[in-house]
N, C-alpha and C positions, 0 to 999 in steps of 0.2 A: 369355778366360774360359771356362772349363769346365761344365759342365751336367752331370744325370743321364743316362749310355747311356740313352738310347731308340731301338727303330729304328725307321728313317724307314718312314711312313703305306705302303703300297706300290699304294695306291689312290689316291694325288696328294691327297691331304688336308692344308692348308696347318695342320691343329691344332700337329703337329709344331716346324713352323718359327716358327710365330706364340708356343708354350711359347718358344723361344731367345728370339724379343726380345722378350718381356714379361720375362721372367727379368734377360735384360741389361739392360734399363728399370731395372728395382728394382734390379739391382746399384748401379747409377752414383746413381741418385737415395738409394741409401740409403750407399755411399758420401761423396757429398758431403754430406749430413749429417751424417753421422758417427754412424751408426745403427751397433749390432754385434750385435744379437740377430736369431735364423734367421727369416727372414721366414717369413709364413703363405705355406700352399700356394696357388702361384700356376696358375687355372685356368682357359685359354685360354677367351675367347667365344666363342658358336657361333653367333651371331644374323650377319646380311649382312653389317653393319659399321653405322656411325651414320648416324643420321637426318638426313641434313645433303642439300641437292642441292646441284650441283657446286659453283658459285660459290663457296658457302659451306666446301662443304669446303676447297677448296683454298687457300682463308683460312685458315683454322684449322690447315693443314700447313704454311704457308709458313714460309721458312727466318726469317721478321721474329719470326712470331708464336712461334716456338720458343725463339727468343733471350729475347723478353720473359718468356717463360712460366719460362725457364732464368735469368733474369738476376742473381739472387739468390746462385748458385749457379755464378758462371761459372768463377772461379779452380777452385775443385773440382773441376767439370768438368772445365777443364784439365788439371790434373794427374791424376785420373781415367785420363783419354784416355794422357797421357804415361805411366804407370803398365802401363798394359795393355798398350804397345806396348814399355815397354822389358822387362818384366819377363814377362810370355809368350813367352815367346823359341821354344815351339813353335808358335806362333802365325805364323812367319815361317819363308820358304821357308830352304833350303840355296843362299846367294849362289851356290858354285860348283857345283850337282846336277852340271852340264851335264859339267864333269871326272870328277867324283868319284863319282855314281852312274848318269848315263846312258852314261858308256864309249864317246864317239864315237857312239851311236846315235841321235844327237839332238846340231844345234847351234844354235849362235844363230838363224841364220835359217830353219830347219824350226820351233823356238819362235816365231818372229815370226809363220811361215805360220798358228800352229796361232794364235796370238792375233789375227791378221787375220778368221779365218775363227771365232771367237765371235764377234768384232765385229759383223759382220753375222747373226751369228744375234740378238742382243742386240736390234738396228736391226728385223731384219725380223717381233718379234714385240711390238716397242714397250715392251720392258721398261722398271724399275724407275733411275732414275740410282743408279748406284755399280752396276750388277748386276758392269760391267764389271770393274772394280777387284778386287771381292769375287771375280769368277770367275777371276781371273788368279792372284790370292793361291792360292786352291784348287790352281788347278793345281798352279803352282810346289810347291806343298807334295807334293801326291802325289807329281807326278815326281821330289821329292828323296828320294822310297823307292820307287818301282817304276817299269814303266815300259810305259804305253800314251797312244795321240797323241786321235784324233780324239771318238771315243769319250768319253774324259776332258773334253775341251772341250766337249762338248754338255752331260752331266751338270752339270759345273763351272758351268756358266751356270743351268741348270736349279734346282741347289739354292743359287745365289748371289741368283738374281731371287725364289725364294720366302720368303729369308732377308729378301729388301730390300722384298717387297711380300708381304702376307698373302694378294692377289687375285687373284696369277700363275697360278694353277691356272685363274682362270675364263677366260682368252685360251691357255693353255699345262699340255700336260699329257704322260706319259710316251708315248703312241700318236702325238703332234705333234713330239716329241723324237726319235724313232727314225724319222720320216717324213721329218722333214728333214736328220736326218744319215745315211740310208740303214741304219738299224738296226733290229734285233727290238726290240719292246718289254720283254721279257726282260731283253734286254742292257742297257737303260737302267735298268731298274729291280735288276739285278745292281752294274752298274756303280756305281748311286746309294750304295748300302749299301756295299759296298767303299771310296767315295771318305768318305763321313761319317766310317768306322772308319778312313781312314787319318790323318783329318783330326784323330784320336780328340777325337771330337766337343767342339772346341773353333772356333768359327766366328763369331764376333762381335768379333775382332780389328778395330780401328781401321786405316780405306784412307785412301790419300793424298787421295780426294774427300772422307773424315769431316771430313779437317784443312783441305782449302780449304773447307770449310764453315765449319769451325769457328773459319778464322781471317778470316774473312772476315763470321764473323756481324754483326757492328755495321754494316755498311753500310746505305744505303739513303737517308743526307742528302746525300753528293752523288752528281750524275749519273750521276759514272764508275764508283761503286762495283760496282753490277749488271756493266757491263762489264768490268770488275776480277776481279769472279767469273768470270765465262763464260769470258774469256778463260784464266785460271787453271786451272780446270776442263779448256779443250781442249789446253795444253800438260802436263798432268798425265796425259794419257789415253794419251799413244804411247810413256811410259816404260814404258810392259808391252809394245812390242816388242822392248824392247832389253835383253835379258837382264843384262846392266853394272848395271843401276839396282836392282838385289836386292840391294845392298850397301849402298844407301841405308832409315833409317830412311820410313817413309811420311810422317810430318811435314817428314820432310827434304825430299821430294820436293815435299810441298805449300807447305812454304814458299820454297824454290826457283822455285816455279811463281808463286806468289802477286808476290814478289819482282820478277822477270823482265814480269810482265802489267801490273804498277804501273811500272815503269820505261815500256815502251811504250807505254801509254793516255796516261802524262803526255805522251811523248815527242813522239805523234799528235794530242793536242789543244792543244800550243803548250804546255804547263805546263815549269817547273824538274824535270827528272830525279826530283829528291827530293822532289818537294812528295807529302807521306804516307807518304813510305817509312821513317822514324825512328819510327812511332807503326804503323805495318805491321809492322816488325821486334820492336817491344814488346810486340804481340800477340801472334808466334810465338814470341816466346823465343829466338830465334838473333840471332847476330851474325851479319853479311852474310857474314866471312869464313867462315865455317861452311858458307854454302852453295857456294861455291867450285867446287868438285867439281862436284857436283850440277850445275849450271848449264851448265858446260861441258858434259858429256854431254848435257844439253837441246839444245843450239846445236849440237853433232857430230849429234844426231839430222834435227833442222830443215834443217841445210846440206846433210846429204848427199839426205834425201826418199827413199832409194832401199829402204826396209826395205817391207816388202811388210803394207798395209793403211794407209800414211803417207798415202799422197796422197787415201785415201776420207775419213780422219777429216780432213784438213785441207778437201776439198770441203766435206763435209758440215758443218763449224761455221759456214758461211755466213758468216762476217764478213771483211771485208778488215782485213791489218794485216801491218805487218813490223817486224819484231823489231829493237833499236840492234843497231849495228855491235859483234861479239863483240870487240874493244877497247874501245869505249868504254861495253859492261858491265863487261869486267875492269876499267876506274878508277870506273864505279858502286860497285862491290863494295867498291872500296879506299876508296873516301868518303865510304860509306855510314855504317861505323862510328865 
């Protein structure tokens, strides 16, 4: 979705990014109603944020109470979501940049390096969930019209976590951005405005974490659903270093993911393979055979572990688990449907 040029604050003032997703708020919500007249002008708050302390808030943000508050509205949503991601088609990187506009100067695995290393910038300033997602999107995009590495990947995280959290500025700012990727400030705030315009300021495209959200919202009556999430969530997170997976729609990937983490959890707590996974698959709109693809590159990523920032995201999700045997996903897949 598009907005009016504005350029970005150059004093790290989150109005900027907090205007995109109020804007893209009322798109979707006035969307799914079926609203068509130009909305009143919408004008970012300036107050701290609401008066809620923690507990409280983080009630009132949880992915439960969003569902309820959305439930009315959910198919809309849906297709919404599906809408933006098929039909923004600049919204999505160049599958092949890496042939076709970096000319050998950059391959798969210098991209993996350079997605390793947000990663940890991401971790080590306690950003926003999805900053990840959001910032990889960015890159891929830029690089499919120019071409600079490190630089781009701090930025890229920088206007992904302000995008995903209005309060990034008060832990993270352009003087902490250049300090930690060894940069002028200058260049951060040059770079910032060059990566918006090349992005021409379209930046609220749907990530494969929108869609394990989103297909996952109803959870929370049984156990495993949480698990289901999470799990989903950390196999969804290492297809940004495998440059292969830009081929795949974001839904694809999430529902792939989703897919894959419900076979397992059933797998690991003694359950039927399929017990959820026919009312899993109705949620995403795919047929198993659809994810095919998808999944296999999942399983060549997991198998091989060798892509460089694999083994820190697999540490860090702290949980134990292993994946079925990639045979006996392929006759999952085929019995699924």
């Amino acid at each position: 979705m598009k907005v009016e040029r504005l350029l970005p604050d150059q004093r790290d003032s989150t109005n900027f990014y907090a205007m995109f997703r109020e804007i893209a708020a009322a798109h979707i919500s006035r969307t799914a109603t079926g609203l068509t007249s130009p909305p009143a002008h919408v004008v970012p708050e300036m107050h701290a944020g609401p008066n809620l302390d923690g507990a409280a808030l983080e009630l009132e943000m949880s992915p439960q109470r969003r569902y309820e508050l959305c439930a009315d509205y959910d198919v809309e949503i849906a297709e919404s979501l599906r809408r933006m991601e098929a039909v923004d088609a600049g919204e999505r990187p160049c599958p092949d940049y890496l042939t076709k506009v970096q000319h050998g100067q950059m391959d798969n695995y210098k991209r993996a390096l350079l997605v390793r290393w947000m990663y940890f910038f991401t971790r080590r300033y306690n950003l926003a969930d999805g900053t990840l997602h959001r910032a990889a999107a960015y890159a891929d995009r830029f690089l499919s019209a120019a071409t600079e590495l490190r630089l781009l990947g701090a930025v890229a995280v920088f206007v992904a976590a302000k995008y995903e959290d209005r309060y990034t500025t008060l832990k993270l700012n352009s003087g902490e951005v250049a300090s930690y990727g060894l940069f002028t400030k200058d260049e951060v705030v040059a770079m910032e405005t060059k990566v918006v315009a090349a992005l021409d300021y379209s930046m609220g495209g749907p990530t494969a974490r929108t869609f394990v959200d989103h297909f996952t919202r109803r959870g929370g009556e049984d156990p495993r659903d949480d698990i289901v999430k999470s799990l989903a969530h950390h196999l969804a997170d290492p297809t940004f270093l495998d440059c292969r997976h830009l081929q795949f729609l974001p839904s694809t990937v999430a529902a792939s993911a989703v897919f894959v983490a419900r076979c397992t959890i059933n797998q690991m707590r003694g359950f039927r393979w399929n017990d959820g996974v026919k009312e899993l698959l109705a949620c995403t709109r795919y047929a198993a055979e659809d994810l095919r693809a998808c999944i296999a590159a999942m399983y060549d990523m997991h198998e091989l572990e060798t892509w460089p920032g694999y083994q820190h995201m697999r540490i860090n999700y702290q949980r134990h688990y292993s994946l079925p045997d990639r045979l006996e996903m392929t006759q999952h897949i085929f019995l699924a449907d």
